[in-house]
C-alpha positions as CSV (number, residue, x, y, z in Angstrom):
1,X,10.1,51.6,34.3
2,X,11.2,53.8,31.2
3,X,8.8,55.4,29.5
4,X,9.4,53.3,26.0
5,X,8.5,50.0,27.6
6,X,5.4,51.4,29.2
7,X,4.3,52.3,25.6
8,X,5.5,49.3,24.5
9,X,3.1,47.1,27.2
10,X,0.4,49.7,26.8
11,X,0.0,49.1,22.8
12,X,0.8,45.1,23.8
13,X,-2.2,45.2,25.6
14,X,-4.7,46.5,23.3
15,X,-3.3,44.9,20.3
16,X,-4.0,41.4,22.0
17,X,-7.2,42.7,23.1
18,X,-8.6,43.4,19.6
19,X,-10.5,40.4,18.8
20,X,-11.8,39.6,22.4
21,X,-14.5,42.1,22.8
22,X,-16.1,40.9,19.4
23,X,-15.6,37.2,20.5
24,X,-17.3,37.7,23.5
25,X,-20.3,39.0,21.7
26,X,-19.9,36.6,19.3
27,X,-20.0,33.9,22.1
28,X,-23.0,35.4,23.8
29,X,-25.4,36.4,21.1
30,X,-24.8,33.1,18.8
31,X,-24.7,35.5,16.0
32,X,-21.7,36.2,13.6
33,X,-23.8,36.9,10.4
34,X,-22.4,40.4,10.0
35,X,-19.0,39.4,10.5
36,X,-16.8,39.5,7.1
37,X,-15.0,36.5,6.2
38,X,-12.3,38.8,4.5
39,X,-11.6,40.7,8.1
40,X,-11.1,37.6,10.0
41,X,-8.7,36.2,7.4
42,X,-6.7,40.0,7.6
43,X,-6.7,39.3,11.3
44,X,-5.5,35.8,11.3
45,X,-2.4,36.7,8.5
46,X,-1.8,40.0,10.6
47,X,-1.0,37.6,13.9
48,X,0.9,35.1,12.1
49,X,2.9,37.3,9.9
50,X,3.7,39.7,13.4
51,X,4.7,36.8,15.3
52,X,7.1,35.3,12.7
53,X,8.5,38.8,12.1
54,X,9.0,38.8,16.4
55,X,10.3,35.6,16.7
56,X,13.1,36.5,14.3
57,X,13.6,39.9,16.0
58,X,13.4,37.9,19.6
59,X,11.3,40.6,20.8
60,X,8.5,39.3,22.6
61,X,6.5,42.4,23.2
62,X,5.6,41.7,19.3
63,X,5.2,37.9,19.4
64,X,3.4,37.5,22.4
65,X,0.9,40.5,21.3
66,X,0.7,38.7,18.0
67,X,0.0,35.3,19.7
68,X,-2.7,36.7,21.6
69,X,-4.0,38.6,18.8
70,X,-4.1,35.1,16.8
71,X,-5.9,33.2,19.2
72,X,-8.7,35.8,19.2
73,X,-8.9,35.7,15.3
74,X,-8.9,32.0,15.4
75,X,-11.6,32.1,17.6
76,X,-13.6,34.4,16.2
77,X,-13.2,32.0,13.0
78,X,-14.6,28.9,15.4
79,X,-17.4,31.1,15.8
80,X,-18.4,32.7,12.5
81,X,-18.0,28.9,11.3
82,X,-20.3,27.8,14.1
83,X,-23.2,30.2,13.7
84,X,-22.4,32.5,10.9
């Protein structure tokens, strides 16, 4: 494995992981109060806008990341909707 991709998976993973520690909390506490609206918005448009942009590049290291990343904002939405 060259060293470029392993970079390239390492930063894949933690991009995609972004949202998921908050959502957990989130999830657990039943508390989103302190949340801002405005970040979860940036994090939603940062996903879609990445994953477009990889789709047209066919690189899937950025719109799979992006995906992931999306899903976590979007949940993190459900969730500041639900209980903030």
């Amino acid at each position: 494995m060259e060293l470029a991709y392993l970079f390239g998976l390492l930063g894949s993973i933690t991009a995609a992981s972004l949202f998921f520690p908050q959502v957990w909390t989130s999830y657990k506490t039943k508390r989103t109060h302190d949340l801002a609206w405005f970040g979860i918005i940036i994090g939603l448009l940062n996903g879609l806008f990445w994953t477009v942009y990889g789709f047209f590049q066919m690189d899937p290291f950025i719109y799979v990341t992006n995906i992931i990343l999306f899903i976590g904002a979007l949940l993190l939405l459900l969730l500041k909707k639900k209980y903030g």
